[in-house]
N, CA, C and O of each residue as an XYZ file, in Angstrom:
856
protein
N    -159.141     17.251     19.257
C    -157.689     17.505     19.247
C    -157.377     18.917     19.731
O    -156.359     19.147     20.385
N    -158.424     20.035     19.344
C    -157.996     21.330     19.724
C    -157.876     21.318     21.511
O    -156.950     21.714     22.219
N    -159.254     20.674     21.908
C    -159.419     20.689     23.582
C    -158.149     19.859     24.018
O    -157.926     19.833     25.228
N    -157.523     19.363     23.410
C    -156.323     18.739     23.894
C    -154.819     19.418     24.450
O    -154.050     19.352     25.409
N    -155.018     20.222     22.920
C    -153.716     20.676     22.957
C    -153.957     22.273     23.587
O    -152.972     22.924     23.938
N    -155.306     22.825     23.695
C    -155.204     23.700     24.867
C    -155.095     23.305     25.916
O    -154.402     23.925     26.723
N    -155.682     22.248     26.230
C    -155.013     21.483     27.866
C    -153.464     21.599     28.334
O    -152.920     21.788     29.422
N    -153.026     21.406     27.062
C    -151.557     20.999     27.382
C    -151.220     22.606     27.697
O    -150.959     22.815     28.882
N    -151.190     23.665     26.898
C    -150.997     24.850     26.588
C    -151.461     25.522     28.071
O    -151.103     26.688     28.236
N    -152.129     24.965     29.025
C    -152.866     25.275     29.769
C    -152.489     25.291     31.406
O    -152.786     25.991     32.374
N    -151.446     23.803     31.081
C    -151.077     23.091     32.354
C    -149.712     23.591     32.128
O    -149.077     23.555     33.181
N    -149.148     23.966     31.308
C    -147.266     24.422     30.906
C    -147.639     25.876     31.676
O    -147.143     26.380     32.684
N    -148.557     26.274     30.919
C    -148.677     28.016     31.413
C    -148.671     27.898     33.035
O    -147.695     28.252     33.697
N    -149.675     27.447     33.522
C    -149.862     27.775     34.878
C    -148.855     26.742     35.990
O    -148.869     26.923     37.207
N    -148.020     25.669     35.318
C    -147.494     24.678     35.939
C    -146.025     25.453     36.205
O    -145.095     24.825     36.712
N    -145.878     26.984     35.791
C    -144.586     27.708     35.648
C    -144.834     28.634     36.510
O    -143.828     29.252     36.859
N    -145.710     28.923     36.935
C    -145.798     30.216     37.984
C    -145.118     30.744     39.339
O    -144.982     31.815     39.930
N    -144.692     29.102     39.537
C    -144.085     28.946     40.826
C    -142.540     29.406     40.358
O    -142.010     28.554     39.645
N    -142.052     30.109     40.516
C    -140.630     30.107     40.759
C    -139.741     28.976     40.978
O    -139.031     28.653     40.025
N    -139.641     28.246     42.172
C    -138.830     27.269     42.897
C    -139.082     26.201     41.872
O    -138.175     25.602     41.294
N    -140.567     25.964     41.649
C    -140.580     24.759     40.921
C    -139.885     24.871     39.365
O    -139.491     23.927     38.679
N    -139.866     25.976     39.107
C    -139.259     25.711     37.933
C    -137.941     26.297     37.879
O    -137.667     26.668     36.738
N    -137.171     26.474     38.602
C    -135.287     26.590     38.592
C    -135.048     25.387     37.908
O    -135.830     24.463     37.682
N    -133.995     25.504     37.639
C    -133.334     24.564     36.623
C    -133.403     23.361     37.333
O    -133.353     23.181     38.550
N    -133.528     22.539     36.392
C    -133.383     20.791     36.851
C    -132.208     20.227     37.384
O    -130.983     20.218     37.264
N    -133.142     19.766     38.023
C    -132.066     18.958     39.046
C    -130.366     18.323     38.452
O    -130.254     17.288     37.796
N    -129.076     19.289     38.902
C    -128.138     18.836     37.989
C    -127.387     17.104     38.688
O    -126.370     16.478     38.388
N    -128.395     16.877     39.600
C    -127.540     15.719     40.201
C    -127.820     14.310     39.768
O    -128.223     13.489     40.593
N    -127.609     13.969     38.419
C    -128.157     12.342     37.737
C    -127.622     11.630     38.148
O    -127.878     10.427     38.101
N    -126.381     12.332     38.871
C    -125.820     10.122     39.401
C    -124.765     10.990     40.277
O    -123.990     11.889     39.952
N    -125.100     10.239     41.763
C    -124.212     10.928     43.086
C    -123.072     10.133     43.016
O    -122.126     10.678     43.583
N    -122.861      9.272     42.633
C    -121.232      8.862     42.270
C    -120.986      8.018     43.740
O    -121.819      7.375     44.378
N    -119.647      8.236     44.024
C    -118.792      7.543     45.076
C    -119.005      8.617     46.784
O    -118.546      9.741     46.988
N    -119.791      7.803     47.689
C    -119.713      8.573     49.036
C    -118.398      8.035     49.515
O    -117.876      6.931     49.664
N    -117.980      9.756     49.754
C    -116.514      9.704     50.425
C    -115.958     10.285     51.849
O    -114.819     10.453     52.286
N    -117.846     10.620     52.613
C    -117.335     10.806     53.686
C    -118.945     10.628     54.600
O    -119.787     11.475     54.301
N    -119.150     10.095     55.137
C    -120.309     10.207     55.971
C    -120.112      9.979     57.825
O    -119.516      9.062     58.390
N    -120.897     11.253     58.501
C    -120.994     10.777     59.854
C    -122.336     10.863     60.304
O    -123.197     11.739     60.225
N    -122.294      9.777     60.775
C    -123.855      9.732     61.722
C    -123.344     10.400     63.496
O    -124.169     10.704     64.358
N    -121.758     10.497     63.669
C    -122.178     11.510     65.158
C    -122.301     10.677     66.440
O    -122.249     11.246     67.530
N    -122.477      9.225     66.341
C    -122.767      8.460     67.371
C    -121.571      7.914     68.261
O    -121.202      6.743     68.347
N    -120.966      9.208     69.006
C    -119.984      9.058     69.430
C    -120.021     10.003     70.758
O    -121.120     10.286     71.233
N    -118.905     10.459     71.320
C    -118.882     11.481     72.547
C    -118.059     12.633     72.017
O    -118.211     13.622     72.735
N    -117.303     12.821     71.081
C    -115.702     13.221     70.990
C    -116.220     13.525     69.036
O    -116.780     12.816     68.200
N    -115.664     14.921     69.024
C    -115.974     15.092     66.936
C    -114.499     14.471     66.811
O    -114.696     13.455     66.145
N    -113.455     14.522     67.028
C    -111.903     13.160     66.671
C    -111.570     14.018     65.777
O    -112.221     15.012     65.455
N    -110.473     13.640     65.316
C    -109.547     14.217     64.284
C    -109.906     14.924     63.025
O    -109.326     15.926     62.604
N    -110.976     14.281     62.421
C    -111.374     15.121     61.568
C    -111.936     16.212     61.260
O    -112.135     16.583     60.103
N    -112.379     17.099     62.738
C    -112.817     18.111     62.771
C    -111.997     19.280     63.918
O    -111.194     18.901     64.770
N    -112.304     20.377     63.763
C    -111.398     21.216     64.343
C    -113.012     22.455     64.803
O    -114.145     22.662     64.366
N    -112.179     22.925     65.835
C    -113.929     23.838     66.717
C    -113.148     25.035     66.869
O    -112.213     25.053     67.669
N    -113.521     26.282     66.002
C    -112.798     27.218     66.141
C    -113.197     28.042     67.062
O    -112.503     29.040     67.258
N    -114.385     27.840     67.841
C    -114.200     28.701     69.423
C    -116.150     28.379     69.495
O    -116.803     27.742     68.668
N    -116.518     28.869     70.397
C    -118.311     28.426     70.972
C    -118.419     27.427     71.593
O    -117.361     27.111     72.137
N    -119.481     26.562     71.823
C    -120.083     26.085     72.480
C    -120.011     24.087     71.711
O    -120.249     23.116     72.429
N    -119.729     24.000     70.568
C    -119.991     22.927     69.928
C    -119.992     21.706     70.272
O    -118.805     21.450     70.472
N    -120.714     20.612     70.502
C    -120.226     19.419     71.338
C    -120.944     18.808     70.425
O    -121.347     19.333     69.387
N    -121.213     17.205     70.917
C    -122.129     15.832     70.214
C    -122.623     15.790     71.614
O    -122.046     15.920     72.694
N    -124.226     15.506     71.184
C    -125.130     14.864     72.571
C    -125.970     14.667     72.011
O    -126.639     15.519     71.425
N    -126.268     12.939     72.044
C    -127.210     11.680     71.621
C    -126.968     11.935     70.846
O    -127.808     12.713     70.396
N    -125.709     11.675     69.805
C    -125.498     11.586     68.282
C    -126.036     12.637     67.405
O    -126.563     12.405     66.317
N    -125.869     13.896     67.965
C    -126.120     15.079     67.210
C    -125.190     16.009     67.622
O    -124.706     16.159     68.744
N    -124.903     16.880     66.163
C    -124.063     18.306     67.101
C    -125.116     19.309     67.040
O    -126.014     19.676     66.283
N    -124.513     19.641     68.386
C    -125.403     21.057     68.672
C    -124.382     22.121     68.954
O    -123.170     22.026     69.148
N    -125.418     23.460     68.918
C    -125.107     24.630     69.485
C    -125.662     25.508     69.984
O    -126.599     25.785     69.235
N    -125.664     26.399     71.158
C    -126.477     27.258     71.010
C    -125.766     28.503     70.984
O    -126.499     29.465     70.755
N    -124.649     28.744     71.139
C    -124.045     29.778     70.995
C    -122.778     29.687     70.500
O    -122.106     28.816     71.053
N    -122.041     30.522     69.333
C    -121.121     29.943     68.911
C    -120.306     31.570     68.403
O    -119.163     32.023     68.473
N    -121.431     31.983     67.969
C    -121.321     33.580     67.535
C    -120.004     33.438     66.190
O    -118.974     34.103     66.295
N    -120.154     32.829     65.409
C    -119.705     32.605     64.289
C    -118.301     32.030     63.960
O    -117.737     32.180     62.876
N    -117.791     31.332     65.060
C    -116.849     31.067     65.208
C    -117.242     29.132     64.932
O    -117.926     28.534     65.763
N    -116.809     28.582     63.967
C    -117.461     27.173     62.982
C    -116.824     26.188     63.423
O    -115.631     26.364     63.671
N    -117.426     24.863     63.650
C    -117.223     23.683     63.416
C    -116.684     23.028     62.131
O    -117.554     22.639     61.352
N    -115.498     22.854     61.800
C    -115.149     22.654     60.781
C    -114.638     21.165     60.652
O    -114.158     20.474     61.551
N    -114.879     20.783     59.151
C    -114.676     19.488     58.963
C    -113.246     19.629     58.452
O    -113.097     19.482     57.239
N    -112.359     19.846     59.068
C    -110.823     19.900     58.550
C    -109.818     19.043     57.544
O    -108.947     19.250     56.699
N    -110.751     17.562     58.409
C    -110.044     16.627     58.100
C    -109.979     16.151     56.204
O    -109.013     15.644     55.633
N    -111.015     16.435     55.727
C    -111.897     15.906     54.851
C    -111.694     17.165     53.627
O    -111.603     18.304     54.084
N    -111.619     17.009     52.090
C    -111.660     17.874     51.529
C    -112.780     17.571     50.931
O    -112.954     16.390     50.629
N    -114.280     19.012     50.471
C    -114.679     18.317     49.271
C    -114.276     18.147     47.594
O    -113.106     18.466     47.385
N    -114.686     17.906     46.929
C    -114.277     17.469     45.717
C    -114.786     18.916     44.845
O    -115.834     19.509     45.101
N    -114.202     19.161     44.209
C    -115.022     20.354     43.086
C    -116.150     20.161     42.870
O    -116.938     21.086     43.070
N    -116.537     19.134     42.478
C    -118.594     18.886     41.884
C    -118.542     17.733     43.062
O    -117.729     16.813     43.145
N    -119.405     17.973     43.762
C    -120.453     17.094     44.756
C    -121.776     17.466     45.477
O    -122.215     18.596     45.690
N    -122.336     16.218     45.820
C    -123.286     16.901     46.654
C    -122.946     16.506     47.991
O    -122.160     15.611     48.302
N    -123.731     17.390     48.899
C    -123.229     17.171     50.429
C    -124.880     17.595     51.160
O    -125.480     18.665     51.262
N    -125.296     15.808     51.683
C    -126.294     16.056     52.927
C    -126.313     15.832     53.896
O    -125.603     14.997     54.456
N    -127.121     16.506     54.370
C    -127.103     16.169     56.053
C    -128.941     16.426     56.592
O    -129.809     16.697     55.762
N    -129.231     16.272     58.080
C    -130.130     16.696     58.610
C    -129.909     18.305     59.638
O    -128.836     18.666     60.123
N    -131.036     18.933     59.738
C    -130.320     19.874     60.287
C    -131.717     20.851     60.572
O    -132.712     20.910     59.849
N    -131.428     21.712     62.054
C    -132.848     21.995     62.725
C    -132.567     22.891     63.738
O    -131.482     22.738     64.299
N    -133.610     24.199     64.276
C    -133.512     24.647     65.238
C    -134.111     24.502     65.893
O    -135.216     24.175     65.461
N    -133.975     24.602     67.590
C    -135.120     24.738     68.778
C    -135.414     26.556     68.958
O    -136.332     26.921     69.692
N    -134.787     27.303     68.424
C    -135.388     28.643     68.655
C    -136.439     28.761     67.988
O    -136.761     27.933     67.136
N    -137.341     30.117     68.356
C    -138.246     30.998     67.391
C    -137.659     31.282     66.538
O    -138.219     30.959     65.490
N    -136.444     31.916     66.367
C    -135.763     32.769     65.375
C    -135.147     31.817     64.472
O    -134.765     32.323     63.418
N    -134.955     30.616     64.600
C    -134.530     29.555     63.153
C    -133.029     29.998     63.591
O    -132.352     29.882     64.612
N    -132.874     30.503     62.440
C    -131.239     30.772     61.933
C    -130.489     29.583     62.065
O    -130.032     29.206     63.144
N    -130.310     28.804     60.678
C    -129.349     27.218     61.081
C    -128.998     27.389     59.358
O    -129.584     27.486     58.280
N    -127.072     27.332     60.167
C    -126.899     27.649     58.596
C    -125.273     26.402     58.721
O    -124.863     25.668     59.620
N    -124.693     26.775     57.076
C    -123.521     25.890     57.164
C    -122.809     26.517     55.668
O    -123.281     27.252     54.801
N    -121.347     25.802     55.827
C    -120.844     26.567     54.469
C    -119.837     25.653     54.120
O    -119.158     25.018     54.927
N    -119.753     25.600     52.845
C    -119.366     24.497     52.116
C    -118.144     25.367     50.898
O    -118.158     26.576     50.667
N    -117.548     24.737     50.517
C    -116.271     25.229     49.702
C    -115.454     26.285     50.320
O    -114.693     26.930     49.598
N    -115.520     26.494     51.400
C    -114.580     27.430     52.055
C    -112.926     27.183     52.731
O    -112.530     26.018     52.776
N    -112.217     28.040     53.124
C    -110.864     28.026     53.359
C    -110.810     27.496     55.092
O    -109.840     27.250     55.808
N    -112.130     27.457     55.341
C    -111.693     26.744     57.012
C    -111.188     28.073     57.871
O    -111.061     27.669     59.027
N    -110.966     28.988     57.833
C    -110.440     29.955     58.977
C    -111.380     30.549     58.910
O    -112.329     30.354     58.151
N    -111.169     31.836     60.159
C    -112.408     32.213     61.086
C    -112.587     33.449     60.452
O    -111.774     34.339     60.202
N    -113.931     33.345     60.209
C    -114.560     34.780     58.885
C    -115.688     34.996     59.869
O    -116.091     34.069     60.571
N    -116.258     36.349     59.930
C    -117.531     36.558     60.832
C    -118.511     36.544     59.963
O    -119.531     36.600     60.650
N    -118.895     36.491     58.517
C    -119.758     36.841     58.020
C    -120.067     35.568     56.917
O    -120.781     35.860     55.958
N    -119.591     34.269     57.013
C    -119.535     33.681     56.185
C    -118.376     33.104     55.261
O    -117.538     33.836     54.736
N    -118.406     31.802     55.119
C    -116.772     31.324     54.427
C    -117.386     30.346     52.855
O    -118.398     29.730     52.521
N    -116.206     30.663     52.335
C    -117.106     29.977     51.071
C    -118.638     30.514     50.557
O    -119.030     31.673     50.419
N    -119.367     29.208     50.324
C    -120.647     29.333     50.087
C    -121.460     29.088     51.243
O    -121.670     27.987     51.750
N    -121.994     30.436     51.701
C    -122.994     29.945     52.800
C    -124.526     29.606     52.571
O    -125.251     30.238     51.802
N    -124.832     28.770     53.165
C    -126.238     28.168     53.486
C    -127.232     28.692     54.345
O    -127.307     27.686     55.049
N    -127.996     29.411     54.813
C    -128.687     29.792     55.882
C    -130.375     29.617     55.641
O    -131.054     30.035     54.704
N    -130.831     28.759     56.969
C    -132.361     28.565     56.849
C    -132.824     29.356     57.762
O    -132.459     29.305     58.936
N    -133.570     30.064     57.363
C    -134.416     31.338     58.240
C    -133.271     32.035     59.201
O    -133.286     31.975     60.431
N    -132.638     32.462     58.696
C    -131.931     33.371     58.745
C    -132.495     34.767     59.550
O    -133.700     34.933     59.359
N    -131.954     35.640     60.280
C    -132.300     37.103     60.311
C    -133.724     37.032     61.021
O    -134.660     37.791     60.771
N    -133.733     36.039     61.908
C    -135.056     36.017     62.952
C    -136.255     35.142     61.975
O    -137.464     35.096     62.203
N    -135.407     34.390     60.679
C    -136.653     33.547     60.512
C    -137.607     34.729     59.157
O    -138.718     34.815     58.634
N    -136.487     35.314     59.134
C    -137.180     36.292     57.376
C    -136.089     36.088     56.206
O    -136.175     36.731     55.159
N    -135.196     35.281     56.409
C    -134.853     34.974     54.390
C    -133.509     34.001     54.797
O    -132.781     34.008     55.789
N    -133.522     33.246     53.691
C    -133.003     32.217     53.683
C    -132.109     32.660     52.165
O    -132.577     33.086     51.109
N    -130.724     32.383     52.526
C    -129.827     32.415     51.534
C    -128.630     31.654     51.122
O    -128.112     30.936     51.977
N    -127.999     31.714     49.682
C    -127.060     31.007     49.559
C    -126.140     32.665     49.193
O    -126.724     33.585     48.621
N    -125.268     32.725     49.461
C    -123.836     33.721     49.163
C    -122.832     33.031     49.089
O    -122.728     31.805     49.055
N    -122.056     33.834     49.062
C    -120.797     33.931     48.627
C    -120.074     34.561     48.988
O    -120.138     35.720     48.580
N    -118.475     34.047     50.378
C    -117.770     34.904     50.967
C    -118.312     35.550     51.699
O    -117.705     35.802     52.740
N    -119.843     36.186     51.495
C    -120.019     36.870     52.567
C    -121.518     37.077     52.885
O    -122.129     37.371     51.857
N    -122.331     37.013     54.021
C    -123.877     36.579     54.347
C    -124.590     38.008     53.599
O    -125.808     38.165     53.678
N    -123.982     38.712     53.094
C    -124.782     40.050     53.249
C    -124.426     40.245     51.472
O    -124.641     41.311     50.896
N    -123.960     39.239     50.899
C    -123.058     39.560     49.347
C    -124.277     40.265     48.397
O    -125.441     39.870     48.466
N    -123.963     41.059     47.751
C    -124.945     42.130     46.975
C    -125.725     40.768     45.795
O    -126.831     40.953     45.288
N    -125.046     39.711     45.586
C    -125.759     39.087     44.587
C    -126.521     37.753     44.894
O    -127.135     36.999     44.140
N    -126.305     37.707     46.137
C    -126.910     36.409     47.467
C    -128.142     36.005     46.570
O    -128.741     36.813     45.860
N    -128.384     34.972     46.653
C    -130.095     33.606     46.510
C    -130.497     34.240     47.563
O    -129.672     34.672     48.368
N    -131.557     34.371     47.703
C    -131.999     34.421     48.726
C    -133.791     34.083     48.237
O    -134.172     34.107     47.067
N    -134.585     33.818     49.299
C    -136.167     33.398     49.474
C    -136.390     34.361     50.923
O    -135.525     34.410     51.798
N    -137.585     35.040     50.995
C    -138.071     35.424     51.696
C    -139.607     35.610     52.240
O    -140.252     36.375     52.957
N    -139.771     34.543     51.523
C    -141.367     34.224     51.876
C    -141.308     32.868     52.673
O    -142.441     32.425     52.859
N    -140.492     32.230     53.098
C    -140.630     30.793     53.342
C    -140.035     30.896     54.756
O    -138.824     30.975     54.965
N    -141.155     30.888     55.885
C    -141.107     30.389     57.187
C    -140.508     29.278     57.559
O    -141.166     28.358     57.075
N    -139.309     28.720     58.361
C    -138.975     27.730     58.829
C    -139.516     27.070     60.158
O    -139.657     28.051     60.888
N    -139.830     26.158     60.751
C    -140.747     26.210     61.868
C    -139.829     25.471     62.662
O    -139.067     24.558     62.342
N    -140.105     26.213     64.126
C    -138.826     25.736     64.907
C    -139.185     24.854     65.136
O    -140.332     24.551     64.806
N    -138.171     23.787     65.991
C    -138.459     22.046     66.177
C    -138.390     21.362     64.791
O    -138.012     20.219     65.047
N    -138.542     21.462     63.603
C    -138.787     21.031     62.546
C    -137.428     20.179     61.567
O    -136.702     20.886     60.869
N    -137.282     19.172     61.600
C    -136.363     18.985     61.161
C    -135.961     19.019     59.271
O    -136.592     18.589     58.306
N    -135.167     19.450     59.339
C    -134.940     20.079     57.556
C    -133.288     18.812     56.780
O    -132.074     18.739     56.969
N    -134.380     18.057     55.883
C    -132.931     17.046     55.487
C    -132.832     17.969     54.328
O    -133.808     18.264     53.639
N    -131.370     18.518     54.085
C    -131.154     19.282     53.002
C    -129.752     18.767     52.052
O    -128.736     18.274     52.542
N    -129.925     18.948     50.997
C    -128.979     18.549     49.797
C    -128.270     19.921     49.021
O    -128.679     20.905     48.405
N    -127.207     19.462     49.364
C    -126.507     20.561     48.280
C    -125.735     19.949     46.934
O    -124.930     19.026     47.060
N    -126.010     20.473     45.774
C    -125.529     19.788     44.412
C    -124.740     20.583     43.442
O    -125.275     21.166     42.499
N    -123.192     20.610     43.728
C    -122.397     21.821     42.981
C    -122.034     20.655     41.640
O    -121.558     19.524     41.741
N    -122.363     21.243     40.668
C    -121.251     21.134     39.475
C    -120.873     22.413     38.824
O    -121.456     23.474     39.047
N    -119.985     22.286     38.101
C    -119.086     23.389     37.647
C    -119.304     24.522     38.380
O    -118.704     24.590     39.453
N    -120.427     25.954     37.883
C    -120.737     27.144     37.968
C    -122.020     27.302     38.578
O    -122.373     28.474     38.707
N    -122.940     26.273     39.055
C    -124.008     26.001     38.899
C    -124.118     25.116     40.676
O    -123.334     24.224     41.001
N    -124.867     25.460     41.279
C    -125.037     25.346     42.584
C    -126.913     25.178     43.305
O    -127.698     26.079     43.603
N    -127.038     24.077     43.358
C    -128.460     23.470     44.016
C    -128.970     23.169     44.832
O    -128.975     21.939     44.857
N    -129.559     23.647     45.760
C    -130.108     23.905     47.248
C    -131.422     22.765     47.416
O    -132.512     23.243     47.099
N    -131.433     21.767     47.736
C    -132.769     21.174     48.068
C    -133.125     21.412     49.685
O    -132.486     22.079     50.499
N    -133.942     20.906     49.815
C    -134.305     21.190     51.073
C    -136.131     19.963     51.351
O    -137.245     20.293     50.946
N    -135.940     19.231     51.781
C    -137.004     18.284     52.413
C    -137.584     17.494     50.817
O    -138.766     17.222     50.608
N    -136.179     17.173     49.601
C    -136.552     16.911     48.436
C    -137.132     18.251     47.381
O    -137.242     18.327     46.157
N    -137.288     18.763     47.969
C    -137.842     20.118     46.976
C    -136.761     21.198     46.901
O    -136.150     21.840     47.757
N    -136.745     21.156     45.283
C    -135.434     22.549     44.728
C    -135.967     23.807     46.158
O    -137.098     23.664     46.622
N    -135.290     24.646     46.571
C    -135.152     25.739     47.576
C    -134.328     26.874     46.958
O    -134.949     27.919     46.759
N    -133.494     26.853     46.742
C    -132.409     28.304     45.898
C    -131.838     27.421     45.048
O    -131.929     26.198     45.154
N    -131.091     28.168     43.982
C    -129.880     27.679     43.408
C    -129.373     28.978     42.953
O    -130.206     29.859     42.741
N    -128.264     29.198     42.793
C    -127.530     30.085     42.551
C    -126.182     29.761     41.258
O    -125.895     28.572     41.122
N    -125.655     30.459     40.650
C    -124.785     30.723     39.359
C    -124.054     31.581     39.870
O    -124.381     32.619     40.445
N    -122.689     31.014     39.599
C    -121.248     31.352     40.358
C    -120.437     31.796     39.077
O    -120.060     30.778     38.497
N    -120.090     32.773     38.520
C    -119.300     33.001     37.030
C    -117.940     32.735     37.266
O    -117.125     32.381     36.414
N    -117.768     32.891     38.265
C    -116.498     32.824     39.082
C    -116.174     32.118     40.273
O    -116.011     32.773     41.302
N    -116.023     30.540     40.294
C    -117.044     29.644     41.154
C    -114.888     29.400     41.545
O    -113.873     29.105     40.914
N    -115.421     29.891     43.397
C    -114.670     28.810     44.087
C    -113.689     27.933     43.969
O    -113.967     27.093     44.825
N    -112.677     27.591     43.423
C    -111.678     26.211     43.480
C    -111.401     25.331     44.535
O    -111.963     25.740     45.551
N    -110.917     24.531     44.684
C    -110.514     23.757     45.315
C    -108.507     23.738     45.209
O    -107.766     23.291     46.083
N    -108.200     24.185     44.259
C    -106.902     24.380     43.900
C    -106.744     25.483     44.636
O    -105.888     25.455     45.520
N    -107.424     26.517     44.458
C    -107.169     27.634     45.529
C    -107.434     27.825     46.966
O    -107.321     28.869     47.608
N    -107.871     26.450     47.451
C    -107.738     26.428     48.938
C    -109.412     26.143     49.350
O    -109.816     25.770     50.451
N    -110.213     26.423     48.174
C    -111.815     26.513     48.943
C    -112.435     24.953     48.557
O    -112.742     24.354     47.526
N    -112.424     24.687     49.985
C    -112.165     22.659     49.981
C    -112.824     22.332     50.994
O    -113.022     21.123     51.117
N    -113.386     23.250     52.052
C    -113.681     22.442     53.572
C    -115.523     23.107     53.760
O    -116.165     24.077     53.358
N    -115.713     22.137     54.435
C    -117.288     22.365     54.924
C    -117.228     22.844     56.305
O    -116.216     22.590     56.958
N    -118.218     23.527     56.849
C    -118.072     23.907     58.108
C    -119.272     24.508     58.650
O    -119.706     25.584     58.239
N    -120.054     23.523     59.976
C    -120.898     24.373     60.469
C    -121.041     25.209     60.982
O    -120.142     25.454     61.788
N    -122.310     26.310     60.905
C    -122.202     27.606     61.410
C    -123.433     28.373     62.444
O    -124.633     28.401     62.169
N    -122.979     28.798     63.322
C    -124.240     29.205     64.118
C    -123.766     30.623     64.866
O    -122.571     30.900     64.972
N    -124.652     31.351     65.289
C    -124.478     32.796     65.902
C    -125.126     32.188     67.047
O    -124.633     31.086     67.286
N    -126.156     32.554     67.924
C    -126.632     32.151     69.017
C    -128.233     31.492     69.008
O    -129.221     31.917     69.607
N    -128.130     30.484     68.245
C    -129.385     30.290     67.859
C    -129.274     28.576     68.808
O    -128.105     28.229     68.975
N    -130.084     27.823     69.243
C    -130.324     26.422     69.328
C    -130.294     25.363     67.937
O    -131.359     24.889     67.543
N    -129.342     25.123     67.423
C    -128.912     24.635     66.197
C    -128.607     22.645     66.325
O    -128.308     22.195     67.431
N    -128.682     22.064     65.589
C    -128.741     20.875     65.401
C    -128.312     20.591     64.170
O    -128.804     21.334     63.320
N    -127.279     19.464     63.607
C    -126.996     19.060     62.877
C    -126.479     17.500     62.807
O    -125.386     17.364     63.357
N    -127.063     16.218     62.216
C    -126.911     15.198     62.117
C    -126.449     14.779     60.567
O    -126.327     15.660     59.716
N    -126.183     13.286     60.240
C    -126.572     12.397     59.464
C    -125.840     12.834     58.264
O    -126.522     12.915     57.242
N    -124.694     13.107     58.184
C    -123.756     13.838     57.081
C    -123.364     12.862     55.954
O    -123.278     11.674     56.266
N    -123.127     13.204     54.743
C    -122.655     12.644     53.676
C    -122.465     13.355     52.710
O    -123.258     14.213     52.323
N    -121.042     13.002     52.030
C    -120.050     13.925     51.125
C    -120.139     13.046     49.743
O    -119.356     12.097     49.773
N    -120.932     13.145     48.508
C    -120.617     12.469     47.335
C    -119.656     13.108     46.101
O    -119.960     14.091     45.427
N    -118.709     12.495     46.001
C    -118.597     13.384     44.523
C    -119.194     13.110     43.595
O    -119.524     11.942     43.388
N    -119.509     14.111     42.761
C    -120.574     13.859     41.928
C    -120.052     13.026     40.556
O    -118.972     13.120     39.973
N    -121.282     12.132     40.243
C    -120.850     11.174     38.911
C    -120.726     11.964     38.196
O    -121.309     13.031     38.387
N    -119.946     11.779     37.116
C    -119.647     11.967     35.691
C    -118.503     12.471     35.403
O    -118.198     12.844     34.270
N    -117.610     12.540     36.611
C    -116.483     13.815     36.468
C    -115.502     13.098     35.706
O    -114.462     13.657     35.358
């Protein structure tokens, strides 16, 4: 019984070392009602989206970019919900990565980030963050050990309830971040919107859930 329960004592200790793996559990038990999905398989982004200046188009049922210099693809049409999750696929052809997107924001043209931003390899491919309002915010998520590899495609999940905000990335927790002062939707921060500076960017396969239990 003793060799037992040091086992256990054994596998808790060292099964915690990892950081990522142990952020808080997964807050998403039941994705509820999908209330917006595009797969892209079209010529034309249509009414529901608005291109606030760059390069942005659909080709073979993907949007791309390669230059946009922070000026977003926005999903206008569409509000999200206060607690949801929102996935998509999403990938660069550069060395330098940088493929990002932002979610709960006001939709107008910010250079540094709107809402909550998302960014995978970021900054030439050295840190990956979630902020707030702004890419550079003093209290940003961020990871900086984790290489993104160009060509690579990244299916990523985002899972907001209340104050509390969850980054997956290829099924595996990636950041999460704690908002004390989280965003509304009453106050205007409602729209998703992709984002790129001059990187070779890709984004497919979208879907908006609100989250169960509300």
């Amino acid at each position: 019984m003793k060799f037992f329960t040091i086992l256990i004592i054994f596998l808790a200790f060292f099964g915690c070392k990892d950081g990522k793996v142990n952020q808080k559990a997964d807050i998403s038990v039941k994705k509820g009602d999908l209330i917006f999905a595009d797969d892209f398989n079209r010529a034309e982004f249509g009414k529901n989206y608005t291109v606030q200046g760059g390069d942005w188009k659909i080709l073979d049922g993907v949007v791309v970019s390669s230059k946009a210099q922070n000026r977003n693809l926005v999903l206008s049409g569409i509000e999200l919900p206060q607690n949801a999750i929102v996935e998509m696929t999403m990938w660069s052809d550069s060395k330098g990565v940088d493929v990002k997107f932002n979610l709960w924001g006001d939709g107008k043209i910010h250079d540094h980030g709107d809402g909550y931003s998302f960014i995978l390899g970021g900054w030439s491919n050295r840190i990956s963050v979630i902020s707030k309002l702004h890419e550079h915010e003093k209290n940003r998520s961020q990871d900086k050990k984790t290489r993104l590899v160009q060509g690579k495609k990244y299916k990523v999940r985002v899972v907001r309830k209340d104050k509390e905000i969850q980054w997956f990335v290829n099924d595996e927790l990636f950041l999460d971040y704690t908002d004390r002062s989280p965003l509304k939707v009453e106050d205007g921060f409602k729209v998703l919107s992709f984002g790129n500076w001059k990187s070779q960017v890709h984004f497919d396969d979208l879907k908006i859930y609100k989250l169960g239990g509300e």
